[in-house]
N, C-alpha and C positions, 0 to 999 in steps of 0.2 A: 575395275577389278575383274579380273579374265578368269571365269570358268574354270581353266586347264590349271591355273594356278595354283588354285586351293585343292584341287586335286591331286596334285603335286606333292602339295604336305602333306594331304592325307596318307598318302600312299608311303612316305619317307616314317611317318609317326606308326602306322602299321607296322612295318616289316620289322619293327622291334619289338622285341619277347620284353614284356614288362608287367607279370605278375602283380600283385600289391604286396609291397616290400621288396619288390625285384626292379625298382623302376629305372635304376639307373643309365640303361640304355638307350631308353628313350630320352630320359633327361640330356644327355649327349646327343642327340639328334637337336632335341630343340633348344640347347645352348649356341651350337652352330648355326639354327636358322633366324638367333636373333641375336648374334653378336652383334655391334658396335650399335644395335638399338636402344641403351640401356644405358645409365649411368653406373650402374652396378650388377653384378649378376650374380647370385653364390646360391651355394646349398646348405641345408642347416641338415642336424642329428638323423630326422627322417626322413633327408631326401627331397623334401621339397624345394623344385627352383626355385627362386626368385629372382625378376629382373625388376628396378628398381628408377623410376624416372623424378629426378627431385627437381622441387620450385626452387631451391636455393632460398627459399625463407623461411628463418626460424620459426618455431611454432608452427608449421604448415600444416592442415588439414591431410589425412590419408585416404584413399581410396584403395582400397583392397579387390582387386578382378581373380579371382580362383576359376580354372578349372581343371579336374585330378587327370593324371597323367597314368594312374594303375590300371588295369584291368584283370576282368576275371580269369582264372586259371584252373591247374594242378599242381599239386606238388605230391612226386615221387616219395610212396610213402612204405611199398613192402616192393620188392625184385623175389617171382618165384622160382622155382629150384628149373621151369620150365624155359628162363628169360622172359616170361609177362609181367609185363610191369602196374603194378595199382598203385593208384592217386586218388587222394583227398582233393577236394574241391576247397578252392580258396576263393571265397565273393560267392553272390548266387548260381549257383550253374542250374541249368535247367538240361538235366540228363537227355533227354529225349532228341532234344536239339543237338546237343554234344557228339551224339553214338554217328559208327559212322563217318565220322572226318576225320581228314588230316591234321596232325599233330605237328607242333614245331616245339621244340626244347630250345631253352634260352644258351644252348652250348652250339646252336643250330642241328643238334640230331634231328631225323622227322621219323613219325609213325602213323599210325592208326586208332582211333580208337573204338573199339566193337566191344557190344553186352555178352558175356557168357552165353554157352548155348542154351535153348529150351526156354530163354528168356523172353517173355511175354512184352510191348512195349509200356504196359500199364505196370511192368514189375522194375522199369528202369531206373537205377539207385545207382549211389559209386559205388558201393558193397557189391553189385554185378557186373563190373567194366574194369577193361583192361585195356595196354595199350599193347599194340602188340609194334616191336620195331626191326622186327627181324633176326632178333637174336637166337643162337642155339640152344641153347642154356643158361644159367644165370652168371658163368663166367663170365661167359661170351659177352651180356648184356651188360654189365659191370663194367668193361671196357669202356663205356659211353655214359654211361649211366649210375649216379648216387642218389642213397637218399636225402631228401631235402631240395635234389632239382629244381626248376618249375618248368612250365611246360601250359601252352596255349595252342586254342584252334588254329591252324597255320592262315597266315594275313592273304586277304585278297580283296580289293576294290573293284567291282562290277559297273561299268558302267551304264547305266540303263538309259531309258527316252526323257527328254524333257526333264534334261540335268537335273534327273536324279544318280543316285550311287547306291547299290548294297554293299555289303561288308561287314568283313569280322571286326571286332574292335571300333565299333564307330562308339558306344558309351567307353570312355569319354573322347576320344581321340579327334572327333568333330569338334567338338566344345574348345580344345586347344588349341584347333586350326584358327578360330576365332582372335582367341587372344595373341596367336603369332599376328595373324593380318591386320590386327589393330594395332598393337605393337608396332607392327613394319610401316606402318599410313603414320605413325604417330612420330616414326623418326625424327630426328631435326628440332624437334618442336617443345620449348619449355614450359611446361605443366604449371597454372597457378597453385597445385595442389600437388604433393608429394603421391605417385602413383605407382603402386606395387600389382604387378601381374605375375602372381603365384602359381603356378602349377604342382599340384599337390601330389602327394603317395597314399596310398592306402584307404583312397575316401571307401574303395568296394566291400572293407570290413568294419567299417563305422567312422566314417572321415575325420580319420586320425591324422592326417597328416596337415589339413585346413583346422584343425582344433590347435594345432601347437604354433603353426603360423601365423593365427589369428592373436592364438594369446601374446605373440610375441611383436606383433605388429600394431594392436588394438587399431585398428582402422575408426574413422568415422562414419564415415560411408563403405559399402560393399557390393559386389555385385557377383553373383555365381553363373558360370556356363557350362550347360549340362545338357545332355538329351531328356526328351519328356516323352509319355506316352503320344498316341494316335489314333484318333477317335473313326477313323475311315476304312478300317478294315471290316471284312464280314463277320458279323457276331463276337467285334468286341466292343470292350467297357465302354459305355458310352463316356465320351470325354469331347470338350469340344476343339480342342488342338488337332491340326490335322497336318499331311506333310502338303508341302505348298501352298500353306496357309499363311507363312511370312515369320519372323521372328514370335514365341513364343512368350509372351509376359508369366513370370508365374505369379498369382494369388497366393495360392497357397500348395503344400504338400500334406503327407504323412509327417513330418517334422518339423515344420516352418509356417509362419503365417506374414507374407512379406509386408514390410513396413510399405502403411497406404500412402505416404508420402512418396517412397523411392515406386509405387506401384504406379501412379499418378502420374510422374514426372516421367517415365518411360513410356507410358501410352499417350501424353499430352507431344512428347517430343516424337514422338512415332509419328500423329496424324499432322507435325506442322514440317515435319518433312518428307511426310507421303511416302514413309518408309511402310512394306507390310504387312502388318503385325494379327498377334489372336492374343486371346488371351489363357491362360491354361490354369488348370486345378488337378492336381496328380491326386488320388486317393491310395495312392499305393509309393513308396520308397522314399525317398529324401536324398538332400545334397548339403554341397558343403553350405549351403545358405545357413544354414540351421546354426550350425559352431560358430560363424561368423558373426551372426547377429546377436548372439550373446556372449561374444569374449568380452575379458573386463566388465566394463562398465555397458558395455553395448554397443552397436552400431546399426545406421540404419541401411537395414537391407532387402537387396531383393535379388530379382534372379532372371535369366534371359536363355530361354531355352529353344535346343533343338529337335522339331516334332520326327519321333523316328519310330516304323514297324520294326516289329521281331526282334524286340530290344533283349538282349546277353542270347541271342544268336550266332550263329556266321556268317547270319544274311539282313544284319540290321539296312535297314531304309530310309533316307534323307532325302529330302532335297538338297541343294546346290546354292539353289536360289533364297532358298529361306536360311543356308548361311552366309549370305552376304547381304540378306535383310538385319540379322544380328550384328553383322560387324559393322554397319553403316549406322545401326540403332544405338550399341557400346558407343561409338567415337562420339554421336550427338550427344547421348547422354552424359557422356566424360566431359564435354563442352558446359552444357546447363548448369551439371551441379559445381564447377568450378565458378562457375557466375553466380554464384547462390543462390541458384534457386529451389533449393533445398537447406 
């Protein structure tokens, strides 16, 4: 698996504007990167892909792989009499990190987005930010611009040393790189187990989109890919997940307490194929593991994450390498538990 490749998608999954509840664009990128991998491919009510690989046996066990395709934004919420434009935050933004960059609107317009003047950076809120795109006045800006738009930090992938990458959008956009490349390794090849690879909508305002898939699919098993904190930077939260630490096993979250069985069977198949791995405990956010593991009746789940600084930045930080420790660790463990070992 080459380096340049997963780079590749990275960069194809970035350069679409996809808000939460806006996701459809990217969902068209990643229908095209995994056509004829799939025995089926469709989109349900909210958006969520699914590509869909069957055992061809009745009763077949499900394996549910999610990871969400949304990301954080804006939406266009007042146009002044001035053409400055103000937006509501949709998903957590973290103002500070926001001010200051370039903008892309999902019609492709671009701007800016700077704090009102006399703005302190300790007083940074959407209530003092504006976009500013170079309009005259609000005629002017109406020409490009309604309310209800959305609008994202503009996409850029950095490549750094010792295949790493910065970049905007890597929550969750890394995570999906995952499941395409496993996906595409998996071509060809008939599944003892009925395998759904979801890419979901809207996980960034309460992962609604892996709640409704979930119920609709009841899996037995599941497995989520997500970015997770980073315990290596200076003076932060101590964590022990770090970037180039290898695939990230989660324990647990804010939301989630992953089934010790599927917890087990990921770090047992980790060390008998010398794949990477850490093991991680987020005390902060959640994913779609959470909805997953209690639709219906339940399933058992867990979660395979990727370690990243400056997380809902536009300069989140990966490794490269710790994502092809996850997709080599996903395909083993897809292996196992179809052998029952789980």
């Amino acid at each position: 698996m080459r380096y340049n490749i997963l780079v590749d998608i990275l960069k194809k999954l970035t350069n679409a504007v996809s808000v939460s509840g806006n996701e459809e664009d990217v969902s068209d990128v990643i229908r095209k990167l995994i056509k004829g991998c799939a025995d089926e491919i469709t989109n349900d009510a909210l958006g969520n892909l699914t590509a869909v690989k069957k055992s061809g046996k009745p009763g077949a066990k499900k394996i549910m792989m999610a990871a969400h395709m949304d990301e954080i934004g804006f939406i266009v919420s007042f146009i002044e009499d001035s053409g400055f434009i103000r937006v509501a935050q949709v998903g957590g933004i973290n103002w500070a990190a926001a001010s200051y960059n370039e903008i892309l609107f999902k019609n492709g317009l671009r701007g800016v987005l700077v704090p009102e003047g006399k703005t302190s950076p300790n007083e940074y809120t959407g209530a003092k930010m504006y976009i500013d795109i170079g309009a005259k006045n609000k005629a002017d800006a109406q020409k490009k611009v309604k309310i209800g738009d959305t609008c994202t930090v503009a996409p850029k992938v950095i490549e750094l040393m010792n295949n790493r990458v910065a970049a905007a959008k890597l929550d969750d956009k890394i995570a999906c790189v995952v499941l395409i490349q496993t996906l595409l390794e998996l071509k060809g090849i008939k599944p003892a187990y009925d395998l759904y690879f979801v890419f979901t909508t809207q996980e960034e305002v309460g992962l609604r989109g892996a709640r409704t898939a979930a119920q609709t699919i009841m899996p037995d098993y599941s497995i989520a890919v997500d970015v997770t904190g980073s315990g290596d930077t200076p003076e932060c939260i101590p964590m022990a997940a770090k970037v180039g630490g290898g695939a990230a096993i989660k324990i647990m979250d804010s939301s989630v307490i992953c089934h010790k069985d599927m917890v087990n069977l990921l770090i047992k198949t980790a060390e008998e194929k010398k794949i990477p791995y850490q093991s991680e405990i987020l005390t902060y956010g959640g994913t779609d593991t959470a909805v997953m593991q209690s639709a219906g009746c339940g399933s058992v789940a867990g979660a395979v994450s990727v370690a990243s600084r400056y997380i809902h930045s536009g300069v989140e930080t990966c490794s490269m390498d710790d994502v092809r420790a996850c997709v080599e660790l996903l395909k083993a463990a897809l292996e196992k538990i179809m052998l029952g070992a789980i």
